[in-house]
C-alpha positions as CSV (number, residue, x, y, z in Angstrom):
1,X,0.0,0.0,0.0
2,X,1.2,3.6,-0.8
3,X,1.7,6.0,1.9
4,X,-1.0,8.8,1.9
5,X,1.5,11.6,2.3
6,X,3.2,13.5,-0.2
7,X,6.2,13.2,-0.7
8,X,7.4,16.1,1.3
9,X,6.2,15.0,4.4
10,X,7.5,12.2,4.1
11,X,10.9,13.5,3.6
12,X,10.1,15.7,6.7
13,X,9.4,12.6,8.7
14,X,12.5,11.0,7.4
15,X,14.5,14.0,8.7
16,X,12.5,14.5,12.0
17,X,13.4,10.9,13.0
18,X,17.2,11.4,12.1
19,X,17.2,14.4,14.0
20,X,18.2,16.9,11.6
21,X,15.1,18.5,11.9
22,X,14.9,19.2,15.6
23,X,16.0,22.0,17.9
24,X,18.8,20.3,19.0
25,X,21.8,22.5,20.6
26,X,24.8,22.6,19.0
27,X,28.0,20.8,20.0
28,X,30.9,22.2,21.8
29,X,32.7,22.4,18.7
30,X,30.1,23.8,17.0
31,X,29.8,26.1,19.4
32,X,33.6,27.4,19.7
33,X,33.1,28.0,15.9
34,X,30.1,30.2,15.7
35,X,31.1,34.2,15.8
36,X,30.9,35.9,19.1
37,X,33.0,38.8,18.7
38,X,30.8,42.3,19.2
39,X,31.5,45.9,18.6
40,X,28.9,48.0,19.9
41,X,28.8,51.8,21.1
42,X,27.9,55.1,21.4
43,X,27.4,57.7,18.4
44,X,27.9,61.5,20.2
45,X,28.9,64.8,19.2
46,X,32.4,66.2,19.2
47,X,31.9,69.3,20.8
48,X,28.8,68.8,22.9
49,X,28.9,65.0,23.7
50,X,24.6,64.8,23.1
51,X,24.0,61.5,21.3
52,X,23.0,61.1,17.8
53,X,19.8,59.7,17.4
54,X,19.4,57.7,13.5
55,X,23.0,57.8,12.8
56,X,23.5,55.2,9.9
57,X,26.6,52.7,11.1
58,X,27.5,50.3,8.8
59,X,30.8,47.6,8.7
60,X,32.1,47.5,5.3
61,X,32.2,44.7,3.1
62,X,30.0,43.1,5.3
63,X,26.0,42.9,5.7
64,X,26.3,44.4,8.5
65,X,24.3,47.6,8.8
66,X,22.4,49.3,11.4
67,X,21.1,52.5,13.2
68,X,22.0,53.9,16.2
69,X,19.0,54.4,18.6
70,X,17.6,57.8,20.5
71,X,20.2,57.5,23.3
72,X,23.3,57.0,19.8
73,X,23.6,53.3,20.9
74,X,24.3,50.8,18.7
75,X,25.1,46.8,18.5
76,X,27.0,44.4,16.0
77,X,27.1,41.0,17.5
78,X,27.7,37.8,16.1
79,X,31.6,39.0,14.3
80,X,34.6,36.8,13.2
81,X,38.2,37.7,14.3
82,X,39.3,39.8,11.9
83,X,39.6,43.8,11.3
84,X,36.6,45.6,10.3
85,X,36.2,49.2,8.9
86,X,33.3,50.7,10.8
87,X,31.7,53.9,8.9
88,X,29.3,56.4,10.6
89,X,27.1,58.8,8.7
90,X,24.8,61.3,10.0
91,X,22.6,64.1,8.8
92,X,24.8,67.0,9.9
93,X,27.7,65.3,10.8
94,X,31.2,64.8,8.6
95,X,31.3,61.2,7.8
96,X,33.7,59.2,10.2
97,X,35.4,55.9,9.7
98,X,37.3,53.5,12.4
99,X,39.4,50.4,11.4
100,X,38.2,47.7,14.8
101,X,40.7,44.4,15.3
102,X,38.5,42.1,16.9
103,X,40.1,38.7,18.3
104,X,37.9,36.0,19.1
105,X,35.3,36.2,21.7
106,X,36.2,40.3,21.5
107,X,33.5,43.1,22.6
108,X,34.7,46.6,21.7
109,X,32.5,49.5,23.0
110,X,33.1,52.9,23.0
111,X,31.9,56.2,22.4
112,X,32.0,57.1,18.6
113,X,32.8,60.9,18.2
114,X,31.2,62.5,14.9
115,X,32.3,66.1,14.0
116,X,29.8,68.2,12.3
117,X,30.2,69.3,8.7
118,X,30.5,73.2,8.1
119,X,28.7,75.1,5.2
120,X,30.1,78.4,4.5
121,X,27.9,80.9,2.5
122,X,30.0,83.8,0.1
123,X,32.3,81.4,-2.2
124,X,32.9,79.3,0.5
125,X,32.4,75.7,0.5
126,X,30.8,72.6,1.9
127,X,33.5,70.8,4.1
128,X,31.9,67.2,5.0
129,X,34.7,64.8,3.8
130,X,36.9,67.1,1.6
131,X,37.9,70.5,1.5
132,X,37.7,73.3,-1.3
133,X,39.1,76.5,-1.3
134,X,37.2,79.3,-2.7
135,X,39.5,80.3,-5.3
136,X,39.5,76.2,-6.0
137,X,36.2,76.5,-6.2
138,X,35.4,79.3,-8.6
139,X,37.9,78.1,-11.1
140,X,36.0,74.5,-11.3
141,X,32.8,76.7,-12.1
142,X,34.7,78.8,-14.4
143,X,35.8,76.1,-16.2
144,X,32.7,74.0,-16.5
């Protein structure tokens, strides 16, 4: 006689009963393998020290990419050994870029200091990254 299941729960039975399927925990040395390093903080201002609230933090080259909350705190858990470029942008704020070494089993937090970009009206420039000077500046308009 046929069994009345498809064949998809039959597989799934198969599985369940070799116990690849359950909730089991992992081994020791399963354990010892999975990440656990964690670099977490605090995005402030420079100058005033007040947190910053929806600052964008991001590692790169990784898929790691997050916010930081109302009070500037932010988490990424679940890291490799390895060196990481963290990057920090904010509306206001100059972008701002760490290099982290984490070892295994490491948990870096710290306050992240951003430093807020300056706009200068009369020929001036916009200094978030890079710097122009007004003469610089007038001859790339002059020449475009």
């Amino acid at each position: 006689m046929a069994c009345p299941l498809p064949y998809y729960c039959r597989l799934a039975v198969f599985l369940l009963g070799a116990g690849v399927l359950t909730g089991a925990r992992p081994t020791p040395a399963q354990a010892a393998q999975r990440p656990s390093a964690l670099i977490a903080g605090r995005v402030i201002d420079q100058s005033s020290h007040i947190p910053i609230a929806r600052a964008r933090v991001v590692l790169l080259g990784t898929p790691h990419d997050t916010a930081s909350d109302s009070a500037g705190h932010f988490a990424h858990d679940g890291l490799s050994a390895g060196t990481y470029l963290l990057q920090i942008r904010a509306i206001g704020y100059a972008m701002s870029t760490w290099v982290i070494r984490l070892k295994s089993d490491d948990a870096v937090d710290r306050d992240f200091e951003m430093t807020g970009s300056e706009l200068r009206g009369g020929g001036g420039s916009w200094s978030a990254g890079c710097r122009t000077s007004s003469a610089a500046a007038r001859r790339a308009v002059a020449s475009s």
